[in-house]
C-alpha positions as CSV (number, residue, x, y, z in Angstrom):
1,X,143.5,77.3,133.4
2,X,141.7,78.7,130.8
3,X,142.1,77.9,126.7
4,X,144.5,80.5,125.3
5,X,142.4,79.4,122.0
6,X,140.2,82.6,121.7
7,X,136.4,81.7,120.8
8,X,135.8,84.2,117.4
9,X,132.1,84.9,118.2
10,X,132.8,85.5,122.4
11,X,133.4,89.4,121.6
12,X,130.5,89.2,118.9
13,X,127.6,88.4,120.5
14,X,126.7,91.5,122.6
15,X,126.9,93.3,119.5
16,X,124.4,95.6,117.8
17,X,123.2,94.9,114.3
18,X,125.1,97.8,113.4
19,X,128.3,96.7,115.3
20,X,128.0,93.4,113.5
21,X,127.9,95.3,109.9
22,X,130.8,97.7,110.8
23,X,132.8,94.3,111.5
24,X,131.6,92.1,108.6
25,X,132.8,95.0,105.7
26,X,136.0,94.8,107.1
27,X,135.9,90.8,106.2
28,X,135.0,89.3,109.5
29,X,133.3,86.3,108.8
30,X,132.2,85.4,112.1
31,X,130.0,88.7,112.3
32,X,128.5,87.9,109.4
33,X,127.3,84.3,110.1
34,X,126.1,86.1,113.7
35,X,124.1,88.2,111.6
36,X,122.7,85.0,109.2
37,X,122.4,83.2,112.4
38,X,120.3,86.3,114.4
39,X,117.8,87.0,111.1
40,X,117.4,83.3,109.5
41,X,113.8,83.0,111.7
42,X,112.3,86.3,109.9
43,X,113.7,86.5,106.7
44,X,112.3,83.0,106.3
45,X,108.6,84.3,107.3
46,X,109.5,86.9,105.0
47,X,110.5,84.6,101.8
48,X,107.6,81.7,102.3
49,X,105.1,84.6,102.7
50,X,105.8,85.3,98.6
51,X,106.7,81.7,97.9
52,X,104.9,79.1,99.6
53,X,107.2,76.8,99.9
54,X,110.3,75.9,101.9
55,X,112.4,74.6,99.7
56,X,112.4,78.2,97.3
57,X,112.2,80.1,100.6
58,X,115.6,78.4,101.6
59,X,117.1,79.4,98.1
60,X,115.6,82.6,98.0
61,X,117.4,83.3,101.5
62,X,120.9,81.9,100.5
63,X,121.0,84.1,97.8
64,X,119.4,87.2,99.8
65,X,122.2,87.1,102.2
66,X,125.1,86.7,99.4
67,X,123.1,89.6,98.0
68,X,123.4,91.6,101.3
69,X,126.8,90.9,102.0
70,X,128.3,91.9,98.6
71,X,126.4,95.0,98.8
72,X,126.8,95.7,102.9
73,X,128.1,99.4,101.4
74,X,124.7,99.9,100.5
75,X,123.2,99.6,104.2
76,X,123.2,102.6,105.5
77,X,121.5,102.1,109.0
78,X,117.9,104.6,107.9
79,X,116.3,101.7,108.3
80,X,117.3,98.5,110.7
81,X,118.9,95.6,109.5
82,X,116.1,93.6,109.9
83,X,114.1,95.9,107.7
84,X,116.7,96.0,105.4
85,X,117.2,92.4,104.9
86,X,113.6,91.4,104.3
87,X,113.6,93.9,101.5
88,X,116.0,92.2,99.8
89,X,114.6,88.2,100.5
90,X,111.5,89.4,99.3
91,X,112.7,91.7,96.6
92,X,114.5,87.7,95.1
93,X,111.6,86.0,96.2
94,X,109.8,87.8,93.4
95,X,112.3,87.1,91.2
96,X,112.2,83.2,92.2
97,X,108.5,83.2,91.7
98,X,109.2,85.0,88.2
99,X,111.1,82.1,87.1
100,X,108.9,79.6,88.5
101,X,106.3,81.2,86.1
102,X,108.2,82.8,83.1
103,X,105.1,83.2,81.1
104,X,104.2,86.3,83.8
105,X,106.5,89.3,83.5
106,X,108.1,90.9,86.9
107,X,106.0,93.8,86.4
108,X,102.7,91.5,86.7
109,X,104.3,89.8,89.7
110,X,105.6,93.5,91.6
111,X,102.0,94.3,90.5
112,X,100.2,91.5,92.2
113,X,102.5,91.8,95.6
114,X,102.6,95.4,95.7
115,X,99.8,97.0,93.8
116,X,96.7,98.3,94.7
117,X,95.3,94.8,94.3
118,X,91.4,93.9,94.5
119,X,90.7,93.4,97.9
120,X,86.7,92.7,97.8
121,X,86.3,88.7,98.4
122,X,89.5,87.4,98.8
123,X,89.2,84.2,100.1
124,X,86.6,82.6,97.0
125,X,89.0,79.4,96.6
126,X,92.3,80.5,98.1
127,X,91.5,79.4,102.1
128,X,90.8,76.1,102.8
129,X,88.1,74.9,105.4
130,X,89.6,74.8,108.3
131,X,87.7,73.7,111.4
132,X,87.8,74.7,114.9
133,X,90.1,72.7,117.1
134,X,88.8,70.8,120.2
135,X,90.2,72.6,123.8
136,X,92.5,69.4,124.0
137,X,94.1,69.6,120.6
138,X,98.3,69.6,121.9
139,X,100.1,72.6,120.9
140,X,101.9,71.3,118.0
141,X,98.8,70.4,116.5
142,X,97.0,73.9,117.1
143,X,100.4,75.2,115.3
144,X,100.6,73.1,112.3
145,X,96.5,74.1,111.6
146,X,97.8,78.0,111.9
147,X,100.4,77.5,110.0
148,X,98.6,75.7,107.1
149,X,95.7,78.4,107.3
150,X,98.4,80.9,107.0
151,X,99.5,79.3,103.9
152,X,96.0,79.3,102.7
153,X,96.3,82.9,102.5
154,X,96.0,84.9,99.1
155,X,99.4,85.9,98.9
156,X,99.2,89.2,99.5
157,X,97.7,88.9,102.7
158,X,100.0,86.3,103.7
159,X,102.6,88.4,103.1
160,X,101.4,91.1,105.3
161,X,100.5,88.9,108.1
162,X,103.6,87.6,108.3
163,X,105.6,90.7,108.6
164,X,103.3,92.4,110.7
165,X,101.4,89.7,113.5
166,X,103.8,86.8,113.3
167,X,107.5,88.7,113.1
168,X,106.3,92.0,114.9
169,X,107.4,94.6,112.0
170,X,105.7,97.7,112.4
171,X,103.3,98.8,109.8
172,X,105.7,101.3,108.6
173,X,108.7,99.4,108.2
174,X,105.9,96.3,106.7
175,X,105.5,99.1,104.2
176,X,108.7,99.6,103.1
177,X,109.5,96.0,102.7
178,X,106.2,95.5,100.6
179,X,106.5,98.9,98.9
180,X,103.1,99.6,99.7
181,X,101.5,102.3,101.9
182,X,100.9,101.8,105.6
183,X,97.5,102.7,104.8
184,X,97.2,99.3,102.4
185,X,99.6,97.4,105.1
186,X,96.3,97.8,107.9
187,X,93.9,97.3,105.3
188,X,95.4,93.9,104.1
189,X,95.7,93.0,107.8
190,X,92.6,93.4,108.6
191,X,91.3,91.4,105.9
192,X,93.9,88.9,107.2
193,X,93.1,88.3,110.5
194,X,89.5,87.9,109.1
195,X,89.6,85.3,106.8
196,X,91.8,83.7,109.7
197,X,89.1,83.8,112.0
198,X,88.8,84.6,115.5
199,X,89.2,80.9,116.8
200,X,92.9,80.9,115.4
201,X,93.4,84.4,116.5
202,X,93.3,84.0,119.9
203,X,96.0,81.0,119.6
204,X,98.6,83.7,118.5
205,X,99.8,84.9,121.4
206,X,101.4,81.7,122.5
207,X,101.9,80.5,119.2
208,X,103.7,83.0,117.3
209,X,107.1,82.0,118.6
210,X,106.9,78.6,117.2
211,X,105.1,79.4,113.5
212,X,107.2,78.4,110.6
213,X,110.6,77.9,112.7
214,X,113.6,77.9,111.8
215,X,116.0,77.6,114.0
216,X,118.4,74.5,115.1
217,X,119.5,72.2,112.3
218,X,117.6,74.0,109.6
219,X,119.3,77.2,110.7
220,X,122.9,75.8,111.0
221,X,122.3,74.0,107.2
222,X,121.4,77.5,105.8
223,X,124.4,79.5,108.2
224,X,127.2,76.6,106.5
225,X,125.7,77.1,103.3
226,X,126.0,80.7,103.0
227,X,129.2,80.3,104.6
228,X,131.0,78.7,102.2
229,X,129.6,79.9,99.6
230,X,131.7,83.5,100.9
231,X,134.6,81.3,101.1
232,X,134.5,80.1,97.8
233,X,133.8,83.6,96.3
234,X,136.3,85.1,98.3
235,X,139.1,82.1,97.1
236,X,137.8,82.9,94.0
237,X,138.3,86.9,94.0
238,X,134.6,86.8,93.0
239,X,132.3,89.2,94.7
């Protein structure tokens, strides 16, 4: 006989994006923690491609998706939610970064990641030597040497990269997340997948699924967090 105890995600999980928004601004919390759980993986890209480094990524997401949902009015579906959320983990990424370095003002850091940047000989320091692996190397090794020359990236390359080659945003929608033309979103790529070299290159098509993960514990940690963080605010009467 089955439960009579209904499971609250059950009706949830075939759901749009959209669906999942119409539900959570009328206070369902269970569409909202679908939604942390369905975007965690590339609003993570999306935060250590400005920070470079997990732990600030993590708090730059928590507050990203408090952020989103206090302002879910705001979404209005012109671009998808996807789109829309990365605009706003990288938009407090910045901000994170910002504090991390207080003697640089915002407008020198929205500068750096948005600007028309120099992009003659970008890798001088920045990219470490990497050498080529052997055939045999195992697949988690081959990963962790992408993933560490993706953090050797100047930042605004590894920013691009990320969004565009690793979570498949298109260059338009890379654009609006970067605030930077499409035309600068292929030029930065290029220059990329360049200083990445062609030996890692042709290890992205079965890597990508795998780079910078976050999924399983690390994505249930983040979900709770957020979580209750909503609960509190919402005990609270503070938005």
């Amino acid at each position: 006989m089955p439960s009579s105890e209904a499971n609250p995600y059950e009706c949830l999980f075939e759901l749009s994006d959209i669906g999942l928004v119409e539900r959570a601004r009328y206070g369902d919390s269970a569409a909202f923690e679908l939604i942390i759980r369905r975007h965690n993986q590339p609003l993570f890209r999306a935060a250590i491609g400005v920070l470079n480094d997990e732990d600030l990524a993590r708090e730059a997401m928590q507050e990203a998706y408090l952020n989103a949902f206090t302002n879910l009015d705001s979404f209005q579906g012109r671009a998808s939610l996807k789109t829309w959320l990365t605009r706003i983990v990288i938009n407090q990424a910045i901000s994170s970064k910002r504090r991390q370095r207080p003697e640089m003002s915002l407008n020198h850091e929205i500068t750096h990641l948005h600007g028309e940047s120099n992009e003659r000989d970008p890798m001088g320091s920045h990219m470490v030597n990497v050498s080529n692996p052997e055939t045999e190397v195992s697949r988690q090794q081959l990963r962790q040497l992408l993933e560490e020359a993706i953090r050797a990236l100047p930042e605004i390359y590894r920013c691009v990269f990320l969004l565009r080659e690793v979570e498949g945003l298109s260059s338009a929608d890379s654009a609006l997340c970067l605030d930077i033309s499409e035309v600068l979103v292929k030029k930065r790529l290029s220059r990329a997948r360049e200083m990445l070299r062609q030996r890692l290159l042709r290890t992205m098509e079965v890597l990508e699924p795998d780079i910078f993960e976050f999924a399983g514990k690390r994505c249930d940690v983040m979900t709770a967090a957020v979580m209750e963080e909503l609960a509190r605010r919402q005990r609270t009467g503070k938005s």
